[in-house]
Every structure is written in C-alpha cells, then in structure tokens.
C-alpha positions in Angstrom: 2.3 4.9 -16.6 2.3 8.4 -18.0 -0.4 11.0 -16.4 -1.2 8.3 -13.3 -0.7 10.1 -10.4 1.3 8.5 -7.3 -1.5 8.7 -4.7 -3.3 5.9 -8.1 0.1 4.3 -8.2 -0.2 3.4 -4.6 -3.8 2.3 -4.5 -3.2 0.2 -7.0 -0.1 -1.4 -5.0 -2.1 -2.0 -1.8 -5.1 -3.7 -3.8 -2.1 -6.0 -5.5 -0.9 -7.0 -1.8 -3.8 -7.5 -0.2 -5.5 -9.6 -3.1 -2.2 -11.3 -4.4 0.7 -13.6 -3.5 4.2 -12.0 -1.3 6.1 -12.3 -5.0 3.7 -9.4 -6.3 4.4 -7.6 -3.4 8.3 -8.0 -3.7 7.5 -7.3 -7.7 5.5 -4.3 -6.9 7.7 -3.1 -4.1 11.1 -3.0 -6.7 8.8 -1.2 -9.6 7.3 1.4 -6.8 11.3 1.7 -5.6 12.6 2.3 -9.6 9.8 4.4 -10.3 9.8 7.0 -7.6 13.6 7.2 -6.8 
C-alpha cells in the first residue's frame, strides 16, 4: 500500500499471525518477501 511505512507493514503481519491460521502466515510471509525484495 502506497505511503504505509514498513515498521506498519510489519505490525500488521505479526497481528495476522498471532490472530490467524499458519496459511496467512505463509500468505503474508510471500507478500512481505515480494514486497520488500
């Protein structure tokens, strides 16, 4: 998302693992990993 900054793009990340299911972690792992390469 345009303007979020990475420390907001990791928050959000932990807050999907902790609260969610592995798959969203795996999801949310490969969008971190083709966003920030």
């Amino acid at each position: 998302v345009p303007g979020m900054s990475i420390s907001l793009r990791i928050v959000i990340s932990i807050l999907l693992c902790w609260s969610d299911s592995d798959l969203t972690c795996s999801i949310v792992s490969y969008w971190k990993n083709e966003n920030f390469q």
